[in-house]
N, C-alpha and C positions, 0 to 999 in steps of 0.2 A: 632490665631490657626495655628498650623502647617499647610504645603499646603498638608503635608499627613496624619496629624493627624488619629484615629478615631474620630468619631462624637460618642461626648458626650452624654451619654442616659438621658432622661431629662422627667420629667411626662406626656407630650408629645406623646415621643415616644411609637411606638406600637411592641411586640415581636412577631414577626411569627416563628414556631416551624423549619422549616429549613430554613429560612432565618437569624434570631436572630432580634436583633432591628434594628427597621425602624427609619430613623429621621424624626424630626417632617416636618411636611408641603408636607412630603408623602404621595399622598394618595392609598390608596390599593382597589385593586378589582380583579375580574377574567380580565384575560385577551381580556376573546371575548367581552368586552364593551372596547377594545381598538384597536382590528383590526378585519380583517374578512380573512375567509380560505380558499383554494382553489376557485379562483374567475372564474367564466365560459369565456369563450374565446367566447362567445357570445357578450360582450359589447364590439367587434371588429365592429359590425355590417355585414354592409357586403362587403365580401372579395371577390376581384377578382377573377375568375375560374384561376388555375395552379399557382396562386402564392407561393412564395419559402420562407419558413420561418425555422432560426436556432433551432436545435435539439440536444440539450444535454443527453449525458447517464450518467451516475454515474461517468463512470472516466473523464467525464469533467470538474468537479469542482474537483481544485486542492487543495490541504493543505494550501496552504494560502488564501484562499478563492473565486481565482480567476476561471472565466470560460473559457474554451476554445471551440470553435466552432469546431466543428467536421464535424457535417456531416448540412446536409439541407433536410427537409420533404414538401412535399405539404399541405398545409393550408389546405385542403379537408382531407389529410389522417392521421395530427396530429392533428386536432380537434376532430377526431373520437376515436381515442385511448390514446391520449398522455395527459400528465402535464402542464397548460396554465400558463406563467405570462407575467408579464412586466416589465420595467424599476421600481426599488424602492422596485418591492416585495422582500420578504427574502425566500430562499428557503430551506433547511435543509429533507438532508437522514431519511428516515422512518427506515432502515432494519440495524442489528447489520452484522459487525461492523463499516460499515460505520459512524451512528448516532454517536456512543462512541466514533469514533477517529474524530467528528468535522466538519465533509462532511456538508457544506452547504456555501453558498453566498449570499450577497447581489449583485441582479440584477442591472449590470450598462451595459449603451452602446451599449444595441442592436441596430441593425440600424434597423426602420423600430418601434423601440419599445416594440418586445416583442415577445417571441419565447415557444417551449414547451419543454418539457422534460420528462425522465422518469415515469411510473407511482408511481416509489418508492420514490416519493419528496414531501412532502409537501410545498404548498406556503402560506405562513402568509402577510397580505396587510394592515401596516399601518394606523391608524386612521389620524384624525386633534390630536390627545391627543398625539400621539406617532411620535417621529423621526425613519423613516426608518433604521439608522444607528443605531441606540441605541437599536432598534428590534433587529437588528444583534449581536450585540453584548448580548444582553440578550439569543440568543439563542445557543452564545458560550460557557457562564457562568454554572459552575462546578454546580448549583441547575439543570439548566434544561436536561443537557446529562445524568448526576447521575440520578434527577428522574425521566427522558423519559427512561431509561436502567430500574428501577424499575416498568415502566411498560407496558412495553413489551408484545404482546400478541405472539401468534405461538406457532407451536411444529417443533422441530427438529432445525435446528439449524438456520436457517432465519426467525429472529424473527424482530416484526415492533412496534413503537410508534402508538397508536391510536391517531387519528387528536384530539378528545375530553381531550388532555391532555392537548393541548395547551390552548385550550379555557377553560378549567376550570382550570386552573395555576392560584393560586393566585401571583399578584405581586406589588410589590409599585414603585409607578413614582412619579419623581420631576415633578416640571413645562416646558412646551416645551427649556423654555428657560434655564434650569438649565441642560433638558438633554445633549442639543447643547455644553454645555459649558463640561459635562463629556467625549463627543463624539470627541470634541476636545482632551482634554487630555489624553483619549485611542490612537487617531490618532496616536500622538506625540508618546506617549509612544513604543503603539507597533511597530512604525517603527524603533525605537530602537533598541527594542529587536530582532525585524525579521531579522534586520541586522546584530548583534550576529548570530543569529541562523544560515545564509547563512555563514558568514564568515568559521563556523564550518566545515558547512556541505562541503564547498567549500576546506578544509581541510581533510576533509572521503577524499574525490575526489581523491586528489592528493595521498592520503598516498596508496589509493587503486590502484593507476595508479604506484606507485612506487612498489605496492605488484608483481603488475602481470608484471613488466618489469620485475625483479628477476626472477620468474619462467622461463616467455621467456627466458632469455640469460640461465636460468641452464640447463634449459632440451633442448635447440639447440646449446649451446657450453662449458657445462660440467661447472665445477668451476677450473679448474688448467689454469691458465691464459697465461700458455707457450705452449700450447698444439698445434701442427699443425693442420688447418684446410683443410676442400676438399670442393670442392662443391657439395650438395644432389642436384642441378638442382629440388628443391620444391620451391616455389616461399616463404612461408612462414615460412621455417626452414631454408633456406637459408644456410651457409657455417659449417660442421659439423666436432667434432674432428676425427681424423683420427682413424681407427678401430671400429668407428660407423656404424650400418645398418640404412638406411632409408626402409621402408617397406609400401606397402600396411597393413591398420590394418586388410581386410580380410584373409589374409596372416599369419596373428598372431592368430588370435581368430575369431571361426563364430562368424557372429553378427544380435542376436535374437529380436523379439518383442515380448512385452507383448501380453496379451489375456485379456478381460471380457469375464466374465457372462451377459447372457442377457435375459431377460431386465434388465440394469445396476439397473433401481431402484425399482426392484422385493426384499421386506424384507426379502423372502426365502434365500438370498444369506449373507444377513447379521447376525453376532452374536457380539456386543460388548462386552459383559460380559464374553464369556467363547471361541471366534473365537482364533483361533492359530495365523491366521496369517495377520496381521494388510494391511489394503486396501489405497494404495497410491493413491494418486489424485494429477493433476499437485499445487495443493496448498500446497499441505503437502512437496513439492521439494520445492514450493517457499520460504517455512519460514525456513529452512532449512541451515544452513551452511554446510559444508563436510558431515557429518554425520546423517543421516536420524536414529533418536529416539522414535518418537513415532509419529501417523497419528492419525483422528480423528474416523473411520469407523475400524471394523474389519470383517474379512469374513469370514462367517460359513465352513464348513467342505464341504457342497455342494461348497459352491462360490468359496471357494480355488482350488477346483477342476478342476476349469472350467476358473481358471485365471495363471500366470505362478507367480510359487514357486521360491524367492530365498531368500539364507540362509543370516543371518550374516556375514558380509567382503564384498559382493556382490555388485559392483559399476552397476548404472545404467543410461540412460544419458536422457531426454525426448526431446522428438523430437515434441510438440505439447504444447501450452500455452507459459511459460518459455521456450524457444526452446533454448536447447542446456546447458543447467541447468545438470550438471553431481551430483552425490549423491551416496554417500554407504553407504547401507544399514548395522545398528548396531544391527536389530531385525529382526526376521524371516516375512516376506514382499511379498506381493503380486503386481504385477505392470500390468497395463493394456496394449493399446496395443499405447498409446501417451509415450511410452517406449522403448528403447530398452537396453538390455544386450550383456555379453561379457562373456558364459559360459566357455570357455577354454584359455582364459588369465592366463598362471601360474605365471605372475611377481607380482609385488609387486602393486597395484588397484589405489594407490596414483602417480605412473607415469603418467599411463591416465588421473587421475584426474584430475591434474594440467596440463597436456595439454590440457584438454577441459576448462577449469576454464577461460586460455585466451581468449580462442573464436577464437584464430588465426585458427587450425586448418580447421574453416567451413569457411575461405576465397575463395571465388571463388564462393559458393554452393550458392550462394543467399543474402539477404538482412538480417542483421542479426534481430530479432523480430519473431513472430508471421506469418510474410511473409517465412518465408525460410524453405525452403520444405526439411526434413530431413527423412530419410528410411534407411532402412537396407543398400541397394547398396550405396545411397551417405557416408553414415559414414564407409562402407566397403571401399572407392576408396579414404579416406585419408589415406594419408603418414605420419608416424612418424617414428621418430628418436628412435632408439632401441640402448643406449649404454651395455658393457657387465652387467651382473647381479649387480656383486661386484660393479660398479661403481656408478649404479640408486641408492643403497641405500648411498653411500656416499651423493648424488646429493640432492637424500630428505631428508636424515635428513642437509644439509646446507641450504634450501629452510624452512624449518620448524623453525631452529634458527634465519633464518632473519625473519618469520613471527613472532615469541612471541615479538619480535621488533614493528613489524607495529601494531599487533593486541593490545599490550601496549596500543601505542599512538591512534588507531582509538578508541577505551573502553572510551577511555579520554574522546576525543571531543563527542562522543555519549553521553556519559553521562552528559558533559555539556549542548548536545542539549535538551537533558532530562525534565533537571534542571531548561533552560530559559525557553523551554514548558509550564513548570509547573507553572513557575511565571509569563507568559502570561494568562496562564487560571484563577491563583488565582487573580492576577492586573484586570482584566476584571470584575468578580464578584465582588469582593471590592468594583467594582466603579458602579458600577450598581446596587448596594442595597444598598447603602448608605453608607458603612464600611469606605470608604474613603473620607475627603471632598478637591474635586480638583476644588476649585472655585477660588484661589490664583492663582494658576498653569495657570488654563487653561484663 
């Protein structure tokens, strides 16, 4: 038999409706007679008073499965509110869309053993039936995120898997030792593929570090390559073509904040179905390329009221979450006050844009993230580069012909990283219900 054959269906085999056929010598059950759930942090016994144990939130488990230590909670005050495990359990995102895009880990390496986490995590703990790793990977497999998304409990848009889905999953297992040998062959595999995946991604990288060198050198020394330059004495626009202003942007345009409504999450403020004017939230900027299209909230008549109105064309920059994340507006839009605007900028909105896109700009102002403190006065007290009218539109549309260049080739590699995604998650299931027999291989 091939080492990637299918397995042959044989009188044996048994057919489960979303899994298709089992091979034989699989046996099938629910899952809770193969591990147990959430295990209490009581069978620590007892813990020293003040001792310091690791505390993950959701953005510590990263895409490839790995965790990163963040912060550290006292054993007193993450036993009382927080997610317990240990070495070997598997952890996995309750809330969409964490769960659908694959948030979870297999616990390795704590020191000390074992640490706690979010309350939005489920942890699943291995039997003597079941390999820890092979858990893991069952819990990456396109049956269980597909049917934990099917069922889903909540209203509104943070919706959770109930723990009872795992425990009543039906699933087939080889023998310990058949799993060891799949677990193998995953290993091999997907380090393969992850290596794909980085080389790709490590290619986004560069092509996006070539995007935004382009912008820098057009919009602080024009495209005519014989041009005389002077010095703007800005540390970050550095040497400017001659006939160029450098400016305070308070100087150009006030520069406004947003407003809410309050209480932000009073329904009275809200209408999806018939609001005018669509309610931005720092997420709806993050998914967002140039052009802000549609958000997922819209604001009543009342909410709009009482938030700041701007029209289509309207570039706005956020100063709070994604800090410094610029955006224009393509539909009539409400922005709060993790906002600010630029009502009386007459030039062309894509100048700004692309100077804030670099991030050079807010050098000086702080640490760039979530840290760096942005307002009205600090984005007032940067200096840009003002060349004549006529020139800025030369400048962007040569900035725009080199981008259908890069955005070409990044579409590429995203879509390859897509594609390998996708044949990681399909290669996992395969091998973990049986579809594939890697006992040659591994």
């Amino acid at each position: 038999m091939s080492s990637r054959s299918a397995w042959q269906p044989s009188k044996q085999s048994i057919n489960i409706s979303y899994l298709g056929s089992v091979p034989p010598g699989w046996t099938i059950g629910r899952l809770k007679y193969s591990l147990s759930i959430n295990p209490s942090h009581k069978e620590c016994g007892a813990v020293p008073s003040g001792t310091k144990v690791p505390f993950f939130a959701m953005e510590s488990i990263g895409d490839d499965g790995a965790l990163k230590i963040e912060a550290e909670k006292s054993f007193e005050e993450a036993s009382k509110a927080y997610t317990y495990f240990k070495n070997d359990d598997v952890i996995i995102a309750k809330v969409t869309p964490c769960f659908e895009n694959g948030k979870g880990a297999l616990v390795k390496g704590l020191e000390g053993g074992y640490g706690f986490g979010t309350t939005e995590l489920v942890v699943l703990r291995a039997s003597e039936k079941l390999n820890a790793k092979f858990l893991y990977y069952i819990s990456l497999s396109n049956e269980v995120r597909h049917g934990g998304t099917a069922f889903m409990t909540g209203a509104g848009g943070l919706k959770r898997v109930p723990d009872d889905f795992y425990l009543n999953l039906v699933w087939p297992l080889p023998s310990i030792s058949e799993q060891i040998k799949i677990v193998g062959f995953l290993n091999n595999e997907i380090e393969k593929i992850d290596a794909l995946i980085e080389r790709q991604e490590r290619l986004v990288e560069l092509l996006n570090e070539k995007r935004l060198e382009v912008i820098r050198h057009a919009i602080t020394k024009g495209i005519d390559p014989d041009v005389r330059l002077k010095e703007s004495r800005i540390q970050w626009i550095g040497k400017v073509p001659e006939g160029w202003a450098v400016k305070q942007l308070k100087w150009i345009t006030p520069i406004k904040r947003g407003a809410s409504p309050r209480p932000i999450d009073d329904p009275i403020y809200f209408d999806d179905e018939n609001g005018e004017y669509a309610w931005v939230r720092i997420s709806d900027v993050t998914s967002s390329n140039i052009y802000l299209e549609q958000t997922e909230q819209k604001l009543s008549a009342l909410g709009a009221s009482l938030s700041v109105k701007l029209e289509p064309g309207k570039l706005f920059l956020s100063i709070a979450g994604s800090v410094g994340k610029p955006c224009i507006a393509k539909i009539k839009a409400c922005i709060h006050d993790g906002f600010v605007y630029f009502p009386k900028f007459n030039g062309n909105n894509m100048w700004l844009y692309y100077m804030f896109e670099t991030k050079l700009p807010f050098g000086g102002l702080g640490k760039m993230g979530t840290q760096l403190n942005l307002n009205t006065d600090t984005i007032g007290s940067i200096y840009v580069p003002m060349p004549p009218e006529n020139e800025i539109e030369k400048i962007i549309s040569h900035i725009e012909e080199k981008f259908a260049k890069f955005n070409m080739l990044i579409s590429k590699s995203n879509k390859s990283i897509e594609l390998l995604k996708e044949h990681r998650s399909s290669l996992i299931s395969a091998a973990v219900t049986g579809k594939i027999d890697v006992r040659e291989v591994a």
